[in-house]
Structure formats: C-alpha cells, structure tokens
N, C-alpha and C positions, 0 to 999 in steps of 0.2 A: 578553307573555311574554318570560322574557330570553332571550339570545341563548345558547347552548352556547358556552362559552368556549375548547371544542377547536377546533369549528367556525372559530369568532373568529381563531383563531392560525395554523391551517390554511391559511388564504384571503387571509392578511396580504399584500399586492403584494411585501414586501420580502424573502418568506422565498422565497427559490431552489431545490426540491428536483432531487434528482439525479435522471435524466429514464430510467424504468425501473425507479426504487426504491420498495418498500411505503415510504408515510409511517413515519416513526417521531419520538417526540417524547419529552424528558425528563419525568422525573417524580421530586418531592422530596415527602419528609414532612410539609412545613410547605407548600406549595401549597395553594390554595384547594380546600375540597371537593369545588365544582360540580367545580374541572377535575379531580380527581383521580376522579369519579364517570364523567365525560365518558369519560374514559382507559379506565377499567376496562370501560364497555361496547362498544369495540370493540379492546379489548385482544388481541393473538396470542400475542406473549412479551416477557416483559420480561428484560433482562439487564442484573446489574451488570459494570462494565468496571472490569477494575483491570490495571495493566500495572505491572511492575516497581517491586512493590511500593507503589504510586500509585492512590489511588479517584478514577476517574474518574468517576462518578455511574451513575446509573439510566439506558437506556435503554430504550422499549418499541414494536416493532414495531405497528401500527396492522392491520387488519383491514380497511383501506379500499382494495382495486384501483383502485375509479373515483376515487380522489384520485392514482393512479402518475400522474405528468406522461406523454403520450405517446409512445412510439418506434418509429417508423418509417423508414425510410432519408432521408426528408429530414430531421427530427429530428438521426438522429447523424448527420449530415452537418454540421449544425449547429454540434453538440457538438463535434467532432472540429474544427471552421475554427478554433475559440474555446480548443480544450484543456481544451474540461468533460468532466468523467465523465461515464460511464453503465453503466446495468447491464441485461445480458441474461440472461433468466431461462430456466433449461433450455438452456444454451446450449453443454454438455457429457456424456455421460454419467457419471452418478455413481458414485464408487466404494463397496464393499461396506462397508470399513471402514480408517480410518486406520492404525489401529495394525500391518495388516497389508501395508502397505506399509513400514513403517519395519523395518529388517534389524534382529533380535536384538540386544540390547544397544546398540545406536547413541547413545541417553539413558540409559543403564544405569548411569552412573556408573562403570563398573568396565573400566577398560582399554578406555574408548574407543577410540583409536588403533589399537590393535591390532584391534580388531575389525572398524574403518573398512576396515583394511587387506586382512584376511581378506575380506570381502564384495567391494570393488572386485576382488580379483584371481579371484579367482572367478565374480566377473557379465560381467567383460570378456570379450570374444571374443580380441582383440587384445592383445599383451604392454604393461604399465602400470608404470611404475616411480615411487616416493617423489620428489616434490619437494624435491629441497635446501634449499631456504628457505620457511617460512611467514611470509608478507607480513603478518596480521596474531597476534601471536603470543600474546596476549590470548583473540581469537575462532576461531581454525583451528583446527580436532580433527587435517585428516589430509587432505593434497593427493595427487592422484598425476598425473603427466604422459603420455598417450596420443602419441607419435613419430607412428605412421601416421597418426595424424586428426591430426595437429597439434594436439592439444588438451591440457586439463586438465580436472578436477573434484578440487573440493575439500568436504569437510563442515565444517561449523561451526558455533559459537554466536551466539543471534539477538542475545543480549546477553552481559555479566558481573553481569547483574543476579542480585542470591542468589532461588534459587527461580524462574529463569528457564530451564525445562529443553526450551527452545524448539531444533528445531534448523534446516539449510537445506542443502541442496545445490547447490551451484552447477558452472555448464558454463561455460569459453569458448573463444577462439580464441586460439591461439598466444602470446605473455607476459602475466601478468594485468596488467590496468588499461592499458599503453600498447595493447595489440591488442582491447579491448572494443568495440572501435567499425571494427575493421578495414572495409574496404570492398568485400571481395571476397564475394560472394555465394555460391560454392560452398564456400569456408573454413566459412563456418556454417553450410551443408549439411550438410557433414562433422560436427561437432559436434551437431549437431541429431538426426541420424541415430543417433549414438554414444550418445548423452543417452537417447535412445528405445529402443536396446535392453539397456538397462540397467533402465532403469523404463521398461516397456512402456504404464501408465497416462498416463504424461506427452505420449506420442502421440496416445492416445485422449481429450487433454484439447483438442486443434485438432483438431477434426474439418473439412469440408467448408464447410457446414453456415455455422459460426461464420466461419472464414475469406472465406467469398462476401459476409456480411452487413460485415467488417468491411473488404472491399474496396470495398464498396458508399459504406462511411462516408468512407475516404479519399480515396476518387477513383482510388486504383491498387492495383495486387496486392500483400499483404503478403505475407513470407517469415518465418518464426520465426528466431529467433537468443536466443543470452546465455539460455538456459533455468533457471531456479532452482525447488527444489521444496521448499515451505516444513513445518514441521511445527509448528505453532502450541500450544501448550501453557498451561492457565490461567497470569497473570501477565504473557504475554509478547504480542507484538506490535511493531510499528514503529512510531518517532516519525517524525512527519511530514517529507517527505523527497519529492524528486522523481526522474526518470527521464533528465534530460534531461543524455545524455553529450555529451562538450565538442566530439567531430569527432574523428577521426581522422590523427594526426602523425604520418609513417615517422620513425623516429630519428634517421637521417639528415639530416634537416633541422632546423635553427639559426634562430632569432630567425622562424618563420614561424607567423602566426595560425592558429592549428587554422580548417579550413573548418567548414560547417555541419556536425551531426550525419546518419547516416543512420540512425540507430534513430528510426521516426515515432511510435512510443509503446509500452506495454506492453499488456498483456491480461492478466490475472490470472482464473484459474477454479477454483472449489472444486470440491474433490474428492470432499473428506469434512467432515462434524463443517460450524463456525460460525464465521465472523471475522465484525468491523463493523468498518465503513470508514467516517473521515471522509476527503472529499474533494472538491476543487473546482480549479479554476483558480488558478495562481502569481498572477494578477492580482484573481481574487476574494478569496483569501484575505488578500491588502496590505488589497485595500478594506476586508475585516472585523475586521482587527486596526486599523485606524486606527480606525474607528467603535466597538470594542468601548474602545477605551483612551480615547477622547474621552469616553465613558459613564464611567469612572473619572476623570477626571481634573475632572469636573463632580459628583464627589462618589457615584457608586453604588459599590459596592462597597469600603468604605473601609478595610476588610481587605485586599485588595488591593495598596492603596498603603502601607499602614504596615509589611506585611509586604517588600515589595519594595524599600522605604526601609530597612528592617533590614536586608535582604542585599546592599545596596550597588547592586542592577538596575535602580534607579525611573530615572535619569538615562538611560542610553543608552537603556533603551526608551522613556520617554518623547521623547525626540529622535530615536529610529530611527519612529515612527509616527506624528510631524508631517506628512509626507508620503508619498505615494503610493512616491516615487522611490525614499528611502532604504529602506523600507521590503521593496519587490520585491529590492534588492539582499541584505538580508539575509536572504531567505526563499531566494536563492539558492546559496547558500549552504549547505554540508555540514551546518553544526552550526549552521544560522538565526541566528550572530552573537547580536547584543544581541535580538533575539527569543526564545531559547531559553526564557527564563522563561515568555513565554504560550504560545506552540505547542506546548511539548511536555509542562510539568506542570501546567496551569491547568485545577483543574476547572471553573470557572465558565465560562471562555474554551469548553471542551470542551461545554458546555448552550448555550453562545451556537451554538455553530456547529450542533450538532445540530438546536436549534428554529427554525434558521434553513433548515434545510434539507438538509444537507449532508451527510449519514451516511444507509447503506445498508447492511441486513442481506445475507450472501452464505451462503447453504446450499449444500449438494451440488448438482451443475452448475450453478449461478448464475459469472456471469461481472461482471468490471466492467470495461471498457476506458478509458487513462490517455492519450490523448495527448499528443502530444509537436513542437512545433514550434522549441525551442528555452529557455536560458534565461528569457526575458521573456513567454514562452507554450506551460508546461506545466501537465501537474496534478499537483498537489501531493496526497498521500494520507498517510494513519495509520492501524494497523488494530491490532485488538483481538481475542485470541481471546475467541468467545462460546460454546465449546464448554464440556463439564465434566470432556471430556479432551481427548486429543490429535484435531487434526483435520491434513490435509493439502490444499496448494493449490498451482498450478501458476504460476508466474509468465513469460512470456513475451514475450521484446523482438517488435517487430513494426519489417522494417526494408522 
C-alpha cells in the first residue's frame, strides 16, 4: 500500500514545527491528487494569505492535535534558551468582537486625526496633549503626550500599502525610540498602567495564568512594557521583522556601546478574528534562506532566478546567502538588506517555510511568545491577517 503522502511530509526529520501549533501545510492547484486528497480529509481551515496586495499562497490548518510538537515548561524552557516560538492555546480571555474595540471611525477614512484626537482626550483620566512632531510622517495618524506618566501613545498605519486599512496603537516611555528600552521598571509600570485604562482588554490580555507559565519559560519574572494593540484588516500584516531592541543609551553619553537589551521577548495574544504567523529563530531562518537559495541556484525554481536577474537582486542575494554569517547579518536588519526579495515577497520562499514547519494559526486567546536574547538570538516573525475582517491582537514587550 502506498504511503499517505501528508503523512510522508509530516514526519520529514527536517521539517521543525512551532511547538504548540495545529500542523498546517500548503496546498496548490497543481499538487498531486493523493496529497491534495490526504489534505482535504483532515482538513480545519484553509486560508488564502495575501498581504499588501501580494498572494502569498494557500494555507490549511490540519485537524491533527496529536501531531502539535509538545509543551510543557521544560519544552518552552527550551524554546525560549534558543529564541524559538511557540504557541499557547487558551492562553487569554477572548474578546466579544474586534470591531468593537476599535473607537468610531479610527479606519474610517474620514478625519482620522481628528477623531484620534476626540477619543484619546476623552478616555484619558489624566490631561494629554498633541505631539509636536510625528516621527514617522508617512504612518502616524495622531500622537498625544501624557506629562504625569511620562508617556505617549500614538495611532498609526500598519503600512502605506493601498487597500491596507490595517491600524495599531502604540504605548511607551518617555521620547520615542531613544527611551523604548529605557531601564527603569516603574517608568513601564506607569505606562502599562495608562495603556490599560484606556483599553481595559489589553490587561485582561496578561492574565496570571500566562505570566506564571511564561516566568516558568524564562527562568525569572516578566513585567509588560512597550504595549501595541494591533487591528489587522484583509491585505495587511507584518513583513518579517524581529523584537530585539539595541539596549538602552542616556543621551548623555558619547561614543558608548549600547549595553545588552532588557526587553527578553514579546508575547503577542489574539483577541479577536485570525492572524498566521510565520516564525522561527534569527538563526533558523539564515539556515532556511541559504538552503532554500542553494535549491535555486542548482536549478529549482528557474523563475525565480530569471525574475530576480531582471530586477537587478540575483547578485547580492546570491552572495548574502553563501553563508550563515552574512546572511544573520542582513536578517538583522530593519529592511533585511539584500534579503528583502525572499523574506518578505517570495511566494514560494513563504510554502518553503510553512511546509517546513514554521507558521502557526492564532485565534481568539491563542497566544505566541517571541524571544528575545539579542540580535544573533531572536525570533524573527511575519503575520497575516486570516480573518474576513478586522480582528485585534495585543502585542507585549516582556522585560
């Protein structure tokens, strides 16, 4: 009898799934029968991904629990030494509905700002005043600066992608980007505090519960900080990007090497609605972009190379994924350098990694934690709304 060729793919030694995640595997038109037969009988959902205006392929959740890799505190103890994902299921209460968490018109296209503005001064307890400057002038809707908590919050765009009516809220401590990493523990209390009675869901997204389990993974107590509240919308999502801020600099200091970071990773928890997550290790995903491009450069996908020989990209990616080295380097990086071509719009690249392991559906209180040891050992993520509208998700520094 022949073998099930799901089965076959499933049990591959080289395919690494995320330890916590339902299997999910792609699936094309032109795939062989048996496996597309295979697929369909333990089928959950299938979801196309397309992000900013980009088909990312088919993906289809599995039906199979006893294929989840196991997790248990020595597991993410594991995960967390390495900077692999993982996902905890139930690991929040869920919220009622997305849409009802996002204030009247905030995506409404019509006097955004103003309206940003009307809500903030209205939810706040404490007197908040307009930011002088928006840092990025492109993606900022509408800043305002809180004096007693030392803080800010700003609304924005996920992207400038047309048809990306993605948006996100962000919290932090004292001037953005030099103080995101500040190192004082009650500064982000204060903010943390403020962030939550604002969006009271956002608290009830760290419960107990999660925070024991994920003190259990690090080996010490985590505290929330740098809180963002995502609102995912078809089309939109995040290219692949990591967490790992650079340490914290008083200004005051000249010519000095930022110390280690103290944010030890993120936690990200669904609220509402559907994202998928590809995700793995800064160091796994080097290894999979060199092996995926070694497959190209021995002739598979020859579209690939003639297309990326057309746009001028075949050179520096082929020399950025000769090796391991240069390679981490440019995944470290903001805009993944001469990577940018397969990381962030390569559908094929995007089935390599999935049937490799490495993507993880997140519903309502599903959680996925990102560690964070540094540049050379983070996890690297990209997410997808899988909803058919808006959904929301909590994103949280853990420091």
């Amino acid at each position: 009898m022949a073998k099930d060729p799901l089965i076959q793919m499933l049990a591959d030694p080289e395919r690494t799934p995320i330890r916590g995640a339902l299997p999910v595997v792609t699936i094309r038109p032109d795939d062989d029968p048996d496996y597309i037969d295979a697929v369909r009988r333990v089928e959950s959902e299938r979801i196309d991904l397309q992000r900013r205006g980009r088909d990312h392929g088919t993906l289809v959740e599995l039906l199979r629990p006893d294929l989840s890799p196991k997790l248990d505190t020595a597991q993410m103890q594991a995960c967390w030494k390495q900077a692999d994902p993982f996902v905890v299921r139930d690991a929040a209460p869920k919220a009622d509905d997305a849409t009802a968490m996002l204030p009247e018109g905030w995506a409404a296209g019509h006097d955004e700002p103003g309206r940003w503005q009307h809500w903030i001064a209205d939810a706040a307890a404490e007197e908040v005043s307009p930011a002088d400057v928006l840092l990025d002038a492109e993606r900022d809707i509408g800043k305002a600066v809180c004096t007693s908590r030392k803080a800010w919050a700003k609304l924005g765009k996920l992207s400038t992608a047309e048809g990306d009516a993605s948006r996100r809220l962000a919290f932090g401590v004292g001037e953005e980007v030099r103080d995101d990493d500040h190192p004082s523990r009650e500064r982000h209390t204060a903010v943390w505090d403020w962030a939550c009675s604002l969006l009271p869901a956002l608290g009830a997204s760290w419960p107990d519960s999660l925070r024991k389990r994920l003190g259990g993974a690090s080996g010490m107590p985590l505290n929330p900080s740098n809180p963002i509240v995502y609102w995912n919308r078809p089309n939109g999502g995040a290219l692949f990007h990591h967490d790992a801020l650079p340490g914290y600099l008083p200004s005051d200091v000249e010519s000095a090497e930022p110390p280690v970071s103290g944010q030890r990773g993120v936690i990200y928890v669904q609220g509402a609605g559907t994202t998928v997550w590809l995700s793995l290790s800064i160091a796994a995903l080097a290894q999979r972009s060199c092996e995926f491009m070694r497959d190209v450069v021995d002739g598979g996908a020859p579209w690939l190379f003639d297309s990326w020989v057309k746009e001028g990209v075949w050179q520096p990616l082929f020399f950025a994924t000769l090796e391991l080295e240069p390679c981490l380097r440019a995944l470290a990086r903001s805009d993944a350098g001469p990577l940018r071509p397969l990381v962030h719009g390569c559908l094929e690249f995007t089935g390599f990694l999935i049937d490799s392991g490495h993507a993880a559906v997140l519903r309502a209180g599903d959680a996925i934690a990102l560690p964070n040891h540094g540049l050379d050992r983070t996890a690297m993520h990209s997410v997808y709304c899988g909803s058919k509208g808006p959904n929301v998700g909590f994103s949280i520094g853990l420091r």
